[in-house]
C-alpha positions in Angstrom: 28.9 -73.5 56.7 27.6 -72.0 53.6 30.6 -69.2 53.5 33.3 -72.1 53.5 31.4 -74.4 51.1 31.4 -71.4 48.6 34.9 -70.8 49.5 35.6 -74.8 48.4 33.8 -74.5 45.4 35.2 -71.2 44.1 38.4 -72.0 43.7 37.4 -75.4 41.6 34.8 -73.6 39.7 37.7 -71.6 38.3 39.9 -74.4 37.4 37.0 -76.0 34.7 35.4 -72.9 34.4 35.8 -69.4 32.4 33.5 -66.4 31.6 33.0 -64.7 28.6 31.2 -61.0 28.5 28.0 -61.1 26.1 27.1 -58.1 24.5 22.9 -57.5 23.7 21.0 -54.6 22.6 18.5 -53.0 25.0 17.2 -50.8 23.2 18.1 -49.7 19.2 18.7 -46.1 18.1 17.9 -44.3 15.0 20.2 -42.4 12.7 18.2 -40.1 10.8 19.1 -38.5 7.1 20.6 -41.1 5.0 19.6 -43.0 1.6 18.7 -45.9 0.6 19.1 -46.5 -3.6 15.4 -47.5 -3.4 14.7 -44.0 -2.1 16.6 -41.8 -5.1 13.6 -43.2 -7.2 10.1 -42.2 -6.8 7.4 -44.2 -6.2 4.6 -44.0 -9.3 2.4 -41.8 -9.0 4.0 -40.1 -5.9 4.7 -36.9 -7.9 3.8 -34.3 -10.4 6.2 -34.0 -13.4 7.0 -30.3 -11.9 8.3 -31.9 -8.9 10.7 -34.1 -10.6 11.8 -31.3 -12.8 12.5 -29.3 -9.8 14.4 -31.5 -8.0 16.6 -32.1 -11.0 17.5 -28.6 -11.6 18.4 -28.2 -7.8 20.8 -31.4 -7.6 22.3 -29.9 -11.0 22.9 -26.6 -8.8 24.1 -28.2 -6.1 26.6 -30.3 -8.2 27.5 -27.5 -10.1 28.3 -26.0 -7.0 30.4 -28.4 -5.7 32.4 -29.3 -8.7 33.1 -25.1 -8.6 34.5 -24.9 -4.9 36.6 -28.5 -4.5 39.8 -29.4 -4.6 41.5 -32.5 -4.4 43.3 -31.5 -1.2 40.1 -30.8 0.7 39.6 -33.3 3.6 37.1 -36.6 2.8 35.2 -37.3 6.4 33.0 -40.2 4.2 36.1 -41.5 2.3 36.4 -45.0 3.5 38.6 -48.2 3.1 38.1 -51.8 3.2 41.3 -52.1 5.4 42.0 -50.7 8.8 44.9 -48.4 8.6 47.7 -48.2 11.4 51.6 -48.1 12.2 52.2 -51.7 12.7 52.7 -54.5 10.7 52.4 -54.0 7.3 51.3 -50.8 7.1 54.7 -49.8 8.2 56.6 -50.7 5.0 54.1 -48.3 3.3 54.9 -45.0 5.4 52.9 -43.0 2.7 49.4 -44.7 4.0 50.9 -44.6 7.4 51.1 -40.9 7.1 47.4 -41.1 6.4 46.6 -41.2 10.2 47.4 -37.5 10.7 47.5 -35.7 7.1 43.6 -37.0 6.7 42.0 -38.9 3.8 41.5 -37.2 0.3 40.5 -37.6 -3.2 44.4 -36.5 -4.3 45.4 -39.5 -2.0 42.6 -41.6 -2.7 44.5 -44.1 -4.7 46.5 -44.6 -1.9 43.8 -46.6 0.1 42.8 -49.9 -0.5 39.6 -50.5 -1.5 38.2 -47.0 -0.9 35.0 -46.4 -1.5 32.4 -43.2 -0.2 29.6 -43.9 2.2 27.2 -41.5 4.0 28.5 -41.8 7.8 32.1 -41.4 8.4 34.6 -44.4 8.7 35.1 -44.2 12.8 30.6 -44.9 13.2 29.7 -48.1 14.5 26.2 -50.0 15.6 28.0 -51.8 18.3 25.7 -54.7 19.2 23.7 -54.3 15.8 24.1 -55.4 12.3 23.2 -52.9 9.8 23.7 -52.1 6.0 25.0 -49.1 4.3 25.4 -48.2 0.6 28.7 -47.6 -0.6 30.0 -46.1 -3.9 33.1 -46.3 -5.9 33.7 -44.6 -9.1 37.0 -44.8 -11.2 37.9 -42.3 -13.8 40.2 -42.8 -16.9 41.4 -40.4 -19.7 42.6 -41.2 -23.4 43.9 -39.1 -26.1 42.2 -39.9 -29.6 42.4 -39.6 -33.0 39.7 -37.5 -35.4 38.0 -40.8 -36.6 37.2 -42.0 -33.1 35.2 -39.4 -31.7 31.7 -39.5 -32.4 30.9 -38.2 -35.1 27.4 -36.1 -35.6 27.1 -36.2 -31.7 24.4 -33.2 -32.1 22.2 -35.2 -34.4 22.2 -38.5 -32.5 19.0 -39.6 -30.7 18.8 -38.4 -26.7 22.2 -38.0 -26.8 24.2 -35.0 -24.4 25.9 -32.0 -27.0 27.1 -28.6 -26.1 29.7 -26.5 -28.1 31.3 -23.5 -26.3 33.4 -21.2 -28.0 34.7 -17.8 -27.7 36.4 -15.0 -30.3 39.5 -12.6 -29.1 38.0 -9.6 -30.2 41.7 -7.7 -30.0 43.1 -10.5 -32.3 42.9 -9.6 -36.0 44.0 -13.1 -37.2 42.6 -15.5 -34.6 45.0 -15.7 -32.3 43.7 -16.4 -29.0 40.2 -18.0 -30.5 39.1 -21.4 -28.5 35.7 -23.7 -28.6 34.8 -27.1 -26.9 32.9 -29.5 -27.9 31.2 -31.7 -25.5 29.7 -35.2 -26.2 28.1 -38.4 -24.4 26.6 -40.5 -27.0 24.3 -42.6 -24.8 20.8 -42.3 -24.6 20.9 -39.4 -21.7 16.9 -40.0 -20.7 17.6 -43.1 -18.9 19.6 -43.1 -15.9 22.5 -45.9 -15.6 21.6 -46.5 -12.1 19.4 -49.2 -10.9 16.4 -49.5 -8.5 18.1 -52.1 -6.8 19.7 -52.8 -3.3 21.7 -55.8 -5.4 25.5 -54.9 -6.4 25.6 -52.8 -9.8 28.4 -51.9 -12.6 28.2 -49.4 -14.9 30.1 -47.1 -17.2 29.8 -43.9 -18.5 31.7 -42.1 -21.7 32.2 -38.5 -22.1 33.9 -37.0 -24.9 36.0 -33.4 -25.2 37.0 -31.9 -28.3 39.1 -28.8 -27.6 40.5 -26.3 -30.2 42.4 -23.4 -29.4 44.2 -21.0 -31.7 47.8 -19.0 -31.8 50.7 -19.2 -29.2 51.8 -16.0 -26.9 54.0 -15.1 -29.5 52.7 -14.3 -33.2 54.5 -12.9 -36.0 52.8 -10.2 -37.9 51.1 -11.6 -40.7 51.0 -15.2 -40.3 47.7 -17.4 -40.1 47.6 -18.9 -36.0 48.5 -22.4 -35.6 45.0 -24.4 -34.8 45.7 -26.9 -32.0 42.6 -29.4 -31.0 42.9 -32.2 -28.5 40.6 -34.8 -28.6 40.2 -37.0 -25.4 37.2 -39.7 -24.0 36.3 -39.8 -19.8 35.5 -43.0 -18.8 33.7 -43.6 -15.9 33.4 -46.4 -13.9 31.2 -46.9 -11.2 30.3 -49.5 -8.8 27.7 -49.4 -6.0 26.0 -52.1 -3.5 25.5 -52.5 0.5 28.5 -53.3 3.0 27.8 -54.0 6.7 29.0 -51.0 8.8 31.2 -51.9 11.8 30.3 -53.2 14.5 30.5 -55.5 18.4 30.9 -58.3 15.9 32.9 -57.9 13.0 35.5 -56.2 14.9 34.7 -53.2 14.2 35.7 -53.3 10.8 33.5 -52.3 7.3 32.3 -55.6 5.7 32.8 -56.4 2.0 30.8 -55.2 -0.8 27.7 -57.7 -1.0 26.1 -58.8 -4.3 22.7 -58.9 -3.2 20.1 -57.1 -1.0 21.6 -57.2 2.8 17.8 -57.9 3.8 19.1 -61.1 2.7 21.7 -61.3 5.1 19.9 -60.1 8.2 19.2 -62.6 11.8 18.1 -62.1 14.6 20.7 -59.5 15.3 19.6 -57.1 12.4 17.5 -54.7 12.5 15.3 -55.0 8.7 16.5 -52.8 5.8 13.9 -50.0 5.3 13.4 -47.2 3.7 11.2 -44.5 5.0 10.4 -42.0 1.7 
């Protein structure tokens, strides 16, 4: 009796009725080794003045190394974009980000990407049924040619200021030829960082200015003084930094947008809290 009730009601269940399959997290995971922006400053009082000192000559080290062994070709695994990238639809009318797919994601293609941005995990991780924040960091760099009155003048004798001067002599030249220098100069006031101890969105830029000088050409008659040639240019640096919500069961498994404010602020009941753990 029960078996041909069941088979009655099955069949009309279906007509009013539809299911839906509801994701939930069992148990979370932990993904060791990244930063928060609260964590790249110490807490007061959490460390001598030789630590700090330390730690600053190594990341210069480790920057310097970098800078040294890069290239613009070299494959980005934490480059991101806003945008998911594929064949179809738009993206097809743009078969240079098409190509993307296969040729991999770099800072001499960056410009290419819409929205990119760099992030500490790489763009395919997802939290599935979790919500979770990530920092993200974008930084734009423009060049300009100046004239003599517009760079800084005095840069060595300006307070807290950045100067270096590099030059070198062509000891086989008798009248110069082959003699260069550079001057270096970023007029802010170096001891204070531009970054802030926030988890809020922040803009900032940064100026850096090159003076170079170099004397003669590959050819020099005997006898005549070298032709001086200087350049004069400023770096500008734009950077912009904040939290985005990494991919996951429910935004489709696509990067969120670049909040304003703390993402602790934007946590439910499906968020883990924003922590930091020093």
């Amino acid at each position: 009796m029960l078996t041909r009730l069941g088979g009655i009601i099955a069949p009309i269940q279906s007509l009013y009725l539809s299911t839906t399959t509801i994701k939930w997290p069992t148990e979370p995971t932990t993904t060791n080794g990244l930063v928060d922006l609260l964590q790249v400053y110490p807490k007061r009082g959490s460390g001598s003045g030789a630590d700090e000192i330390k730690r600053s000559q190594e990341i210069t080290l480790k920057t310097r190394l970098s800078l040294t062994t890069a290239a613009l070709t070299d494959p980005q695994s934490l480059l991101w974009t806003s945008q998911s990238i594929n064949c179809t639809g738009v993206w097809a009318e743009r078969p240079e980000i098409c190509s993307l797919q296969t040729s991999g994601k770099s800072f001499e293609n960056m410009t290419l990407l819409p929205d990119p941005f760099l992030a500490q995990l790489p763009p395919d991780y997802s939290t599935r049924v979790l919500r979770q924040y990530l920092p993200r960091i974008n930084s734009t760099a423009r060049r300009d040619r100046l004239t003599e009155s517009e760079f800084p003048a005095d840069c060595d004798s300006i307070p807290d200021a950045f100067h270096v001067r590099y030059a070198a002599v062509n000891p086989n030249s008798w009248n110069g030829w082959g003699d260069w220098s550079s001057s270096v100069c970023m007029p802010a006031n170096m001891t204070q960082s531009p970054w802030q101890a926030t988890r809020d969105r922040q803009d900032f830029s940064e100026e850096l200015f090159l003076s170079i000088s170099f004397d003669g050409t590959s050819y020099m008659p005997v006898n005549e003084t070298p032709n001086r040639q200087k350049t004069l240019y400023k770096i500008t640096l734009h950077t912009t930094a904040g939290y985005f919500e990494l991919p996951n069961y429910m935004n489709g498994e696509l990067p969120g947008p670049l909040l304003d404010y703390d993402p602790t602020k934007h946590c439910g009941d499906d968020c883990n809290l924003q922590s930091t753990y020093r």
